[in-house]
FINUVEX-480739 format. One line per field, with one value per atom (N, C-alpha, C): atom name; residue in one letter; z, y, x; residue number from 1. Coordinates in nm, 3 decimals, m for minus. Each point is the difference from the previous one (the first is absolute). Last residue first. Example, Ala and Ser with C-alpha at 12.3 -4.5 7.8 and 13.67 -1.06 7.14 Angstrom:
BEGIN
gulum c(N | CA | C | N | CA | C) $
drenlum c(s | s | s | a | a | a) $
Z c(0.708 | 0.006 | 0.073 | m0.007 | 0.000 | 0.000) $
Y c(m0.225 | 0.119 | 0.109 | m0.572 | 0.119 | 0.120) $
X c(1.285 | 0.082 | m0.077 | 0.029 | m0.089 | 0.090) $
voke c(2 | 2 | 2 | 1 | 1 | 1) $
# end
This chain:
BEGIN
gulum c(N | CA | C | N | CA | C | N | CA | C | N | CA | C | N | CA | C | N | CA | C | N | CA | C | N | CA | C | N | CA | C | N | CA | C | N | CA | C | N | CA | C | N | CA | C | N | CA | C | N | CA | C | N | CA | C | N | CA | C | N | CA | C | N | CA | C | N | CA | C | N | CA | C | N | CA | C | N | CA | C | N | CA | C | N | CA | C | N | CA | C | N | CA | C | N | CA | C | N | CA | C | N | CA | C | N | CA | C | N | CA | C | N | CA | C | N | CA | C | N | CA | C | N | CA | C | N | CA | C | N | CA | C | N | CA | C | N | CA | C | N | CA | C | N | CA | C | N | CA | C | N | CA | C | N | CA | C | N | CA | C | N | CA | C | N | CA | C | N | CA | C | N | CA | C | N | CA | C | N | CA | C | N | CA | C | N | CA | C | N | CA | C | N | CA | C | N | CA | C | N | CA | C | N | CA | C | N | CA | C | N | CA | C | N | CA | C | N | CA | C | N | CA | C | N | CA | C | N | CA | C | N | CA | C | N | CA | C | N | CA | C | N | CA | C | N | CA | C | N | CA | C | N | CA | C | N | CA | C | N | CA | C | N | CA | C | N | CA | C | N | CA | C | N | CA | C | N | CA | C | N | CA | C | N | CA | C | N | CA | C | N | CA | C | N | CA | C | N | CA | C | N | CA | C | N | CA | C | N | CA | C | N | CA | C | N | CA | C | N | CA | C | N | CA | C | N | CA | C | N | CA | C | N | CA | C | N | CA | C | N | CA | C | N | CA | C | N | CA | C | N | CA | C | N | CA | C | N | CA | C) $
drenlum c(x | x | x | x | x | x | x | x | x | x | x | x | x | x | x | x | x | x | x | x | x | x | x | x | x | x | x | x | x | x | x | x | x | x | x | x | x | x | x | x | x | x | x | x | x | x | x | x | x | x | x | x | x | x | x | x | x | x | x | x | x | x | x | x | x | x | x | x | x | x | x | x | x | x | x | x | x | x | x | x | x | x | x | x | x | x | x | x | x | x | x | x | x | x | x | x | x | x | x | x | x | x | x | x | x | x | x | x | x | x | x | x | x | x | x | x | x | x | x | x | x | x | x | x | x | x | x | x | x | x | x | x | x | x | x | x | x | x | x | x | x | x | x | x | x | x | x | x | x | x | x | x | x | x | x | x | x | x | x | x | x | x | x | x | x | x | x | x | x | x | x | x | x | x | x | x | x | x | x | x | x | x | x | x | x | x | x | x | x | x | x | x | x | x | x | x | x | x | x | x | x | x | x | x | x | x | x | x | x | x | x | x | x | x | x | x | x | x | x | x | x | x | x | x | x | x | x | x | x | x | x | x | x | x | x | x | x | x | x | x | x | x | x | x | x | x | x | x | x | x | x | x | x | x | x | x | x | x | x | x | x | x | x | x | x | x | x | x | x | x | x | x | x | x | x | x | x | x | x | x | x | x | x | x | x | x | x | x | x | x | x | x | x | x | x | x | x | x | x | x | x | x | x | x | x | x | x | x | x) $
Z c(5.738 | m0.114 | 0.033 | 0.326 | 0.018 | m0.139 | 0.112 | 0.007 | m0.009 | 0.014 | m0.100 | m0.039 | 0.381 | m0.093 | m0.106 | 0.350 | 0.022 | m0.115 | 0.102 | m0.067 | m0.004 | 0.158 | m0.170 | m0.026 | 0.449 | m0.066 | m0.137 | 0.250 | 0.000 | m0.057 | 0.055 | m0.103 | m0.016 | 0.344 | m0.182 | m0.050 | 0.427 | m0.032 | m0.125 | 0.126 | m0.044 | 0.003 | m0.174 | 0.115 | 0.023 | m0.424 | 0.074 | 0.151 | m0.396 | 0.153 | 0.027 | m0.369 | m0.061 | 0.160 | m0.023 | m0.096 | m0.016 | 0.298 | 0.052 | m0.114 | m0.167 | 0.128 | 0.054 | m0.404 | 0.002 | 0.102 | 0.087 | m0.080 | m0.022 | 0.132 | 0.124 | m0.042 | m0.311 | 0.081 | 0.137 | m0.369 | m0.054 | 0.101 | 0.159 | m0.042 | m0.026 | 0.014 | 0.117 | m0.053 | m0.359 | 0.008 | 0.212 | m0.234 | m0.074 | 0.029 | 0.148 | 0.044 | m0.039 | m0.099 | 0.092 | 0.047 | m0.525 | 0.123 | 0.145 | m0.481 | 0.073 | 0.143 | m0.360 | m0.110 | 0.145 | 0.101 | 0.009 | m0.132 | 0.198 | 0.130 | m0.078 | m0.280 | 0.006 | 0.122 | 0.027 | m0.122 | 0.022 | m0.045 | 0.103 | m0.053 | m0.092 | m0.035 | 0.078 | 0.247 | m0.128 | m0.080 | 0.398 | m0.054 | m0.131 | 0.266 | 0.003 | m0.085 | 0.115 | m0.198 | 0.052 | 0.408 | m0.144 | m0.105 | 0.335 | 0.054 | m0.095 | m0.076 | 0.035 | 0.014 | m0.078 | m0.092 | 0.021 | 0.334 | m0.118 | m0.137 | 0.401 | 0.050 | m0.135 | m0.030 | 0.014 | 0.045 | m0.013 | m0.133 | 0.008 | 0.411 | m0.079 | m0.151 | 0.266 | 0.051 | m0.066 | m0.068 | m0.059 | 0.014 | 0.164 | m0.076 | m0.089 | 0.460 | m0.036 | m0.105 | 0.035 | 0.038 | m0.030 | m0.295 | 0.158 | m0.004 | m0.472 | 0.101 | 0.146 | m0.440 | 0.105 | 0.045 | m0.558 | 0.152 | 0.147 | m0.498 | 0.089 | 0.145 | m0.463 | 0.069 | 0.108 | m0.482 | 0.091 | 0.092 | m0.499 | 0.112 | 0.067 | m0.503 | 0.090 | 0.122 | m0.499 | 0.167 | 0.033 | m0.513 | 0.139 | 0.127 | m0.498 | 0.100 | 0.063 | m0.474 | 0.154 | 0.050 | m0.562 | 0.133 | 0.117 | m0.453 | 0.126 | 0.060 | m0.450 | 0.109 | 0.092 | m0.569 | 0.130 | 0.180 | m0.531 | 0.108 | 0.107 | m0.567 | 0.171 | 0.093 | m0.546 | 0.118 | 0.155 | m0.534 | 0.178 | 0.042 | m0.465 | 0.019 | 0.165 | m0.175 | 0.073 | 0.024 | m0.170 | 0.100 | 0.044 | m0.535 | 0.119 | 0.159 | m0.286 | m0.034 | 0.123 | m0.126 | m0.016 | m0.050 | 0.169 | 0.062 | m0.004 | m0.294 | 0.132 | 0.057 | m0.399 | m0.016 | 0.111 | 0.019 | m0.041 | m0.012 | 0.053 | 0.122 | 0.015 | m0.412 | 0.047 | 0.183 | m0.321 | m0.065 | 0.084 | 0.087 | 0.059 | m0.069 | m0.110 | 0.137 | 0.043 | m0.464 | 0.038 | 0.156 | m0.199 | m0.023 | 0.082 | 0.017 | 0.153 | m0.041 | m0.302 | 0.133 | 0.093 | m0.437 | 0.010 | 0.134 | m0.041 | m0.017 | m0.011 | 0.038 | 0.074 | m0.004 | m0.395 | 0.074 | 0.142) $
Y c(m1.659 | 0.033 | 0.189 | m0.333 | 0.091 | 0.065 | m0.195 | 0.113 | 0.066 | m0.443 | 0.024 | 0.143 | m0.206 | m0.042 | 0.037 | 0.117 | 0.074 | m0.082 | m0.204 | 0.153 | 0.047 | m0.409 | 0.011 | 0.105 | m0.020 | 0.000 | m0.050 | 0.077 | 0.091 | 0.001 | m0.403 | 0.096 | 0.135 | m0.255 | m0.087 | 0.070 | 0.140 | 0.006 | m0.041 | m0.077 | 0.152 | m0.011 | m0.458 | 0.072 | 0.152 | m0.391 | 0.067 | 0.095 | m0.254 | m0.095 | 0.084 | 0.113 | m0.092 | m0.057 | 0.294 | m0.090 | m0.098 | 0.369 | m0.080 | m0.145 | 0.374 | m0.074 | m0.069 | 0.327 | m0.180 | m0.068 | 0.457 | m0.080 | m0.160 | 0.342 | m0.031 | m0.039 | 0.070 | m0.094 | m0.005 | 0.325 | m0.105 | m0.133 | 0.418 | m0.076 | m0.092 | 0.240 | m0.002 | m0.086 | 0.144 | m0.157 | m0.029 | 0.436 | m0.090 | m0.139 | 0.348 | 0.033 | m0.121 | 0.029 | m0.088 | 0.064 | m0.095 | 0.083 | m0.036 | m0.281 | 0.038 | 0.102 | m0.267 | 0.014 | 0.078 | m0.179 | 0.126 | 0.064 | m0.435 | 0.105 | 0.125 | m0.432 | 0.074 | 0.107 | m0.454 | 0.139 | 0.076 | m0.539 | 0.135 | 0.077 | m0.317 | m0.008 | 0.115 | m0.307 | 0.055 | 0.004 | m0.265 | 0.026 | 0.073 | m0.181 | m0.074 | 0.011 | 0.314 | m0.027 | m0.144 | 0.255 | 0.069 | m0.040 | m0.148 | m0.064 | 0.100 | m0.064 | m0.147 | 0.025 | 0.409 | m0.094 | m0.138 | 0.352 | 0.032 | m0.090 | m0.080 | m0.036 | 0.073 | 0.053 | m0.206 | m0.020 | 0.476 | m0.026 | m0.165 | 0.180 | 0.062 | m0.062 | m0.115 | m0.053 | 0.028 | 0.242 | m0.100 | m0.128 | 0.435 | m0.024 | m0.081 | m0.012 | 0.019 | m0.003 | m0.060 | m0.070 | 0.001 | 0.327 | m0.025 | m0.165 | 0.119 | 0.034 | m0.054 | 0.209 | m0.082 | 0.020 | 0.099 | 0.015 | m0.042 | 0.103 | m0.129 | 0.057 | 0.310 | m0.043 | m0.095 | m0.001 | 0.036 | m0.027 | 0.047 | m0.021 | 0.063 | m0.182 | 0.179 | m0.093 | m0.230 | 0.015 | 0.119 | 0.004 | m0.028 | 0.004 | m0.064 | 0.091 | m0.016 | m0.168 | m0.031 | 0.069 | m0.033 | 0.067 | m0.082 | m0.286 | 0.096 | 0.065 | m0.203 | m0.044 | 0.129 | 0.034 | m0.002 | m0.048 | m0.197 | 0.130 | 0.007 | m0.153 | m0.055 | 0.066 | m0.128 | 0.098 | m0.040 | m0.187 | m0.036 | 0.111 | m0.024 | 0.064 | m0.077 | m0.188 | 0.161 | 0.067 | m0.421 | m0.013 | 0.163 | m0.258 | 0.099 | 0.008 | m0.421 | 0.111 | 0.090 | m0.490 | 0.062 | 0.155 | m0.301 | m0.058 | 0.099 | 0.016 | 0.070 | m0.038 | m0.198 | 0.156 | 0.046 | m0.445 | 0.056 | 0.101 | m0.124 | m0.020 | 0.032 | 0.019 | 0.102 | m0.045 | m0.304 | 0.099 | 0.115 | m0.406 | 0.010 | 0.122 | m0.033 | m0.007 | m0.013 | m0.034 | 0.121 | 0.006 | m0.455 | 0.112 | 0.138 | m0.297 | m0.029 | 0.077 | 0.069 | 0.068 | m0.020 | m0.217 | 0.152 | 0.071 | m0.489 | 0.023 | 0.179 | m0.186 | 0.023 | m0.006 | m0.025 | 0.112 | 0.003) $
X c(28.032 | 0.014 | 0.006 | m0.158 | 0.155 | 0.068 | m0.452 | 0.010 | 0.161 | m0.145 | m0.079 | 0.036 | 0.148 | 0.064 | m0.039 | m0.238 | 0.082 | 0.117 | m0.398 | m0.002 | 0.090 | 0.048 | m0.074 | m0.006 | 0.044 | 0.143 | 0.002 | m0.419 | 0.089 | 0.104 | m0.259 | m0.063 | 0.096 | 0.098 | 0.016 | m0.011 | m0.157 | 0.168 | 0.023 | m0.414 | 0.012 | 0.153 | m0.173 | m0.055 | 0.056 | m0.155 | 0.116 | m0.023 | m0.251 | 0.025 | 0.118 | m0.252 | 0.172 | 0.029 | m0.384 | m0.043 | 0.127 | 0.009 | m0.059 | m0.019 | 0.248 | 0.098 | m0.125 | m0.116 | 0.028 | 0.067 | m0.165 | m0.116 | 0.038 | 0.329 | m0.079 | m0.129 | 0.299 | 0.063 | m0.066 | m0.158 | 0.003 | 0.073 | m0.020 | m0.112 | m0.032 | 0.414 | m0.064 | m0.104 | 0.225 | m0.010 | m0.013 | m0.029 | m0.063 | 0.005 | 0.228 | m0.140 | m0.049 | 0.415 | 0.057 | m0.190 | 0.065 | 0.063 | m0.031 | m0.005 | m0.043 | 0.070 | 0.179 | m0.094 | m0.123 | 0.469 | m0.005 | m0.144 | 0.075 | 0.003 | m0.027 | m0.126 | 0.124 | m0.027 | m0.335 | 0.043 | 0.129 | m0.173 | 0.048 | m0.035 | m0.368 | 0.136 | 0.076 | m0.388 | 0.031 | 0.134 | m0.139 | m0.132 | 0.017 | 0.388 | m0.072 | m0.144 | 0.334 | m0.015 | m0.064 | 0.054 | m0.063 | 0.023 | 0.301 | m0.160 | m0.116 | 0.454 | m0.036 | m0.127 | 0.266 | m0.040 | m0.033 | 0.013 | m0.088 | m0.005 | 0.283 | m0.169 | m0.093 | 0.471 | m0.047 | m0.124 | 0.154 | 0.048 | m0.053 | 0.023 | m0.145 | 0.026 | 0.335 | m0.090 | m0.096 | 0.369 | 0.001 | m0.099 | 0.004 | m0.008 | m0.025 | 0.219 | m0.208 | m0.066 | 0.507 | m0.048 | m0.167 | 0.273 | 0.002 | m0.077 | 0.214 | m0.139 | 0.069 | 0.210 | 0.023 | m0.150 | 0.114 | m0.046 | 0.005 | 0.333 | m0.112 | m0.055 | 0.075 | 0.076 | m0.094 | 0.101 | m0.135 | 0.107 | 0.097 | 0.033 | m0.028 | m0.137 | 0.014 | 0.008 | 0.107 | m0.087 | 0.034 | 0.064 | 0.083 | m0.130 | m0.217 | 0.098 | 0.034 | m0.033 | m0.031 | 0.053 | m0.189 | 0.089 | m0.015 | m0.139 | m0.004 | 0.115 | 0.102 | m0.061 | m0.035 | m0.082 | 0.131 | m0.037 | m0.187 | m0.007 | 0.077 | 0.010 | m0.018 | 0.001 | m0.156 | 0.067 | m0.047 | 0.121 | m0.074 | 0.066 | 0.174 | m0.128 | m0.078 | 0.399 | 0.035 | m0.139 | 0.133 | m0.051 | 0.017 | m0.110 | 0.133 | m0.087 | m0.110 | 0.002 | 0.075 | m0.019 | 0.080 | m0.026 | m0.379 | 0.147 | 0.122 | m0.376 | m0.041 | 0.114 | 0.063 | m0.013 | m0.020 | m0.039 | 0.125 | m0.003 | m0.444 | 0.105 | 0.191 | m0.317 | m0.041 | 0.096 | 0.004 | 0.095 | m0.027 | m0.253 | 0.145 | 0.119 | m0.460 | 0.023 | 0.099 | m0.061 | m0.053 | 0.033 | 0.056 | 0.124 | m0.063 | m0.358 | 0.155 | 0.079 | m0.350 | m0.056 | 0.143 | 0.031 | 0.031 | m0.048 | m0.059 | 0.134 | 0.040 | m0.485 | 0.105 | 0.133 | m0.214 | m0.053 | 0.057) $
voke c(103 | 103 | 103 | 102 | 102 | 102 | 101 | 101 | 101 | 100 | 100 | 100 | 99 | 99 | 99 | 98 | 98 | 98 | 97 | 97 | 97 | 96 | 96 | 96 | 95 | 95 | 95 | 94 | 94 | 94 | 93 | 93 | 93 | 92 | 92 | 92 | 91 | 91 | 91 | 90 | 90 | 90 | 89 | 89 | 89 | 88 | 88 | 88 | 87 | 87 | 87 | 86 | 86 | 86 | 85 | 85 | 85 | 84 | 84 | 84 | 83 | 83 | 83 | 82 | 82 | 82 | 81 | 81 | 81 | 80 | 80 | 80 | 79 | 79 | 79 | 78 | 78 | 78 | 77 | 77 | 77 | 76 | 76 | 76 | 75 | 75 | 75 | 74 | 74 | 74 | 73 | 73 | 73 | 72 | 72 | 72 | 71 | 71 | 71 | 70 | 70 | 70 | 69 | 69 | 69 | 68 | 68 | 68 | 67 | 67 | 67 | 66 | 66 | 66 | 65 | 65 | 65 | 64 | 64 | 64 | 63 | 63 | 63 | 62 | 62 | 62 | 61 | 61 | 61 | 60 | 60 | 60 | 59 | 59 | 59 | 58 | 58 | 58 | 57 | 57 | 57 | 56 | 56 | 56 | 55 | 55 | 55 | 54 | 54 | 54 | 53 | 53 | 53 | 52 | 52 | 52 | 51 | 51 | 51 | 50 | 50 | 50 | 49 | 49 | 49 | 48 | 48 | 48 | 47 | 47 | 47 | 46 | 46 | 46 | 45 | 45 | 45 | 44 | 44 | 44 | 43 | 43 | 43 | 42 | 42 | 42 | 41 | 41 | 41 | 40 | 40 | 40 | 39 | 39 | 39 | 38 | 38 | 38 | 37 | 37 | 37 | 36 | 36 | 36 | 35 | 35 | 35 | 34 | 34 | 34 | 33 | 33 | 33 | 32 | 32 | 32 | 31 | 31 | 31 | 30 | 30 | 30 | 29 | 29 | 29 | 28 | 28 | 28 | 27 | 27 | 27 | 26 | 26 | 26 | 25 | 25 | 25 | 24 | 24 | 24 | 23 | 23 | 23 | 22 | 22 | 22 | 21 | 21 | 21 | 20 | 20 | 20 | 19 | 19 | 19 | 18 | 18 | 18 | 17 | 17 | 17 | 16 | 16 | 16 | 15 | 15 | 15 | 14 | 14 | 14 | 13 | 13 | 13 | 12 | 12 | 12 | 11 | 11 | 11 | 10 | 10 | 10 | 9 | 9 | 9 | 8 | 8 | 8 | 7 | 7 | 7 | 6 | 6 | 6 | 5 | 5 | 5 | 4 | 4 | 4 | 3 | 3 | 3 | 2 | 2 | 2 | 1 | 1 | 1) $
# end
């Protein structure tokens, strides 16, 4: 009795082994799309200041948010609410805004 279960098992592995491989289908790789070329932004000096004071000293407490997920009404407020809380003083705070805003 096991002698026909091992033949049976090994006849069925030979058979699976040598069956046609054409029936796998395989799916074609992803598209990719070419990068799109940005053109690079220069920042001024001040800028570039607001740009090192918004991310050093606001992701201490949260996460960034993108400048442009807010308009330049909108994030008045919002930077004269968190510049006392991030220890920034009104010039700081200003050139956060105004980096925030140059979007």
């Amino acid at each position: 009795m096991k002698y026909k279960v091992l033949a049976l098992a090994a006849l069925a592995t030979i058979i699976y082994s040598c069956a046609s491989k054409s029936a796998v289908v395989t799916a074609e790789p992803p598209k990719v799309e070419p990068p799109v070329a940005t053109a690079a932004t220069v920042l001024t000096p001040e800028l570039a200041e607001g740009k090192s004071l918004y991310e050093n000293s606001c992701a201490r407490c949260h996460r960034l948010y993108e400048p442009k997920e807010f308009s330049a009404e909108q994030w008045k407020p919002i930077v004269l609410r968190m510049a006392p809380k991030a220890r920034l003083n009104e010039a700081q705070g200003m050139k956060v805004y105004n980096y925030v805003t140059m979007q």
